[in-house]
C-alpha positions in Angstrom: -4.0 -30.1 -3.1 -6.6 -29.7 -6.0 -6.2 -32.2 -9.0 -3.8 -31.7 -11.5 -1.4 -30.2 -9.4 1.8 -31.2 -8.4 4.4 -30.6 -5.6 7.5 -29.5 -6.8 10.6 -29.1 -4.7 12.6 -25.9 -4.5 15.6 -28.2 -5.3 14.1 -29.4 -8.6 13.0 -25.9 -9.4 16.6 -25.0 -9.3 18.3 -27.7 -10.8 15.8 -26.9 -13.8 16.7 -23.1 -14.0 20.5 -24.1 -13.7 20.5 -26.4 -16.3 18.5 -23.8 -18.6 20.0 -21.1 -18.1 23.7 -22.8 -17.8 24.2 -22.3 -21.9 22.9 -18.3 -21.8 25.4 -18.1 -19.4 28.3 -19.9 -21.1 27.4 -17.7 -24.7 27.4 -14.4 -22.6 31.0 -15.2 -21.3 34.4 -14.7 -23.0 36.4 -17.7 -23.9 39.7 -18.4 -21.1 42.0 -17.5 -23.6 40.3 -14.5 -25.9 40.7 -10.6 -24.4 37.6 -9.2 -22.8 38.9 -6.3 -24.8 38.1 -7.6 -28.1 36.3 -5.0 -30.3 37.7 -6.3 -33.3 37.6 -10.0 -35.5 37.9 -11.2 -39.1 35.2 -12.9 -40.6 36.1 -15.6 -43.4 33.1 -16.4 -44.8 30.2 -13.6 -45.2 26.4 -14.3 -44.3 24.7 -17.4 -46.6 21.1 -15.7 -46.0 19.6 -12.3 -46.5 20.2 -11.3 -50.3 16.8 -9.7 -50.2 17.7 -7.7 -47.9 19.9 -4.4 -47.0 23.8 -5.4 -47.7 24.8 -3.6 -44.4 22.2 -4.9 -42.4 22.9 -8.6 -43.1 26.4 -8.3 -42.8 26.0 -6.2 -39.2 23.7 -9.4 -38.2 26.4 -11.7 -39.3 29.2 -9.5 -37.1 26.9 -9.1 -34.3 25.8 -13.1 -34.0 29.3 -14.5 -34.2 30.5 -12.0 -31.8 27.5 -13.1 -29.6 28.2 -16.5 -29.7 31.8 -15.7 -28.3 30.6 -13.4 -25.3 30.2 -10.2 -27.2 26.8 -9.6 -27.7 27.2 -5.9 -25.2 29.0 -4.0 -28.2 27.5 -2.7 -31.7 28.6 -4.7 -34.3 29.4 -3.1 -37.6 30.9 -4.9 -40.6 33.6 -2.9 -42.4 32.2 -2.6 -45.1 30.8 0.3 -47.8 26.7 0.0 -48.7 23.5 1.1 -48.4 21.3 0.9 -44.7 18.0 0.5 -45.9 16.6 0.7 -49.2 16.5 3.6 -50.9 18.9 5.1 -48.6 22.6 6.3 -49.8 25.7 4.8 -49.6 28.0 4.5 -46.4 31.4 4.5 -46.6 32.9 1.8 -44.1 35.1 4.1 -42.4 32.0 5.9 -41.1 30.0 3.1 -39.5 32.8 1.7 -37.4 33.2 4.3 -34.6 36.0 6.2 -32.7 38.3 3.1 -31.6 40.3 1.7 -30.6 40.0 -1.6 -31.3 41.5 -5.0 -30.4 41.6 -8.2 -31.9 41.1 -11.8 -30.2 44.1 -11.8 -28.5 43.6 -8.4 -26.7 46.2 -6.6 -29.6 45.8 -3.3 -30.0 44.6 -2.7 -34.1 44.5 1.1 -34.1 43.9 3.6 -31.8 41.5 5.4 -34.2 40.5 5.5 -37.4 42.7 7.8 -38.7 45.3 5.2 -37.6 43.2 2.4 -39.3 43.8 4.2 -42.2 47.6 5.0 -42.1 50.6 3.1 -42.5 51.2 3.0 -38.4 47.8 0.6 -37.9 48.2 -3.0 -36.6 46.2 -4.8 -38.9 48.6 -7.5 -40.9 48.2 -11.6 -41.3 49.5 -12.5 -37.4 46.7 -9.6 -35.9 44.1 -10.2 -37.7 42.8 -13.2 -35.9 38.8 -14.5 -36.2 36.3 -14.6 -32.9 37.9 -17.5 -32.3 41.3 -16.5 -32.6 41.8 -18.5 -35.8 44.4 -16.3 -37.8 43.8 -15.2 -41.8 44.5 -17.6 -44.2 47.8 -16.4 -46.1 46.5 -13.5 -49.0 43.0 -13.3 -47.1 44.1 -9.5 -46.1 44.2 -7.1 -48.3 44.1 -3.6 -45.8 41.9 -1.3 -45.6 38.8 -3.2 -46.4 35.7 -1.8 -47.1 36.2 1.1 -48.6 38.1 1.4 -52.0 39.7 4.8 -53.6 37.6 4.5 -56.0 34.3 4.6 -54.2 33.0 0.7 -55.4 32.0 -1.8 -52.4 33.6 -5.0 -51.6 31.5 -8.1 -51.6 30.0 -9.4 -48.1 30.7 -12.8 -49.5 33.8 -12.8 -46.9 36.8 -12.3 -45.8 35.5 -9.5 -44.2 36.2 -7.3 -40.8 33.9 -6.3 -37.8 34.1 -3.7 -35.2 32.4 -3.4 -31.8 31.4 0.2 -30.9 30.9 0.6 -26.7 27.1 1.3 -26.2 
């Protein structure tokens, strides 16, 4: 054995990879008790960094970490919300970016079918459904439905409460 080398046991080699890859493996997985159907949460408090840049883009980072951290990191992550993309780009409306449905929240209830339904009186989105990543339910006045998108066309802040959706794909 040339110097500087050392023997190392399969067994060791192992018990290293388990033990590093053990929290990957624990992020990537749903919680016992949340729905592997989840598409849908509530966010209560909006991003604390990225001011400088794109609204939509922070707030889609925000959605898609949380949702990572809970097992969720295989949908797209949108956050309901109107803005602009990029710089110098026009305005989204919210109702655009979310895709086709349906969606479910963290208990594996069904929110809409689509979003026509999202939109309309027959959706499933009131204080007992609309439950966090961690199926943490809205604090009483936090909803205020649709969000996102108001009739008048202005935006709603990122600050928080706001909703994310997972899109398949």
């Amino acid at each position: 054995m040339a110097v500087g080398y050392h023997s190392i046991s399969a067994t060791r080699v192992l018990a290293v990879l388990v033990t590093a890859i053990a929290p990957v493996a624990a992020a990537a997985t749903p919680a016992a008790a949340q729905s592997p159907e989840m598409s849908f949460f509530l966010v209560l408090t909006g991003p604390a960094r990225g001011a400088d840049r794109p609204e939509l883009e922070v707030s889609d980072t925000h959605c898609r970490t949380i949702a990572y951290a809970q097992g969720f990191g295989h949908l797209t992550w949108r956050a309901y919300l109107d803005g602009s993309p990029a710089a110098g780009q026009g305005t989204i409306k919210a109702r655009d970016r979310i895709g086709r449905g349906p969606w479910h929240n963290y208990h594996g209830v069904l929110i809409a079918e689509s979003v026509a339904q999202l939109h309309s009186d027959d959706n499933n989105l009131w204080h007992e459904s609309a439950a966090t990543a961690t199926g943490e339910l809205a604090p009483a006045g936090a909803i205020e439905i649709p969000w996102g998108s108001e009739l008048d066309g202005s935006d709603f802040s990122r600050a928080g409460p706001f909703l994310c959706f997972g899109i398949p794909g």
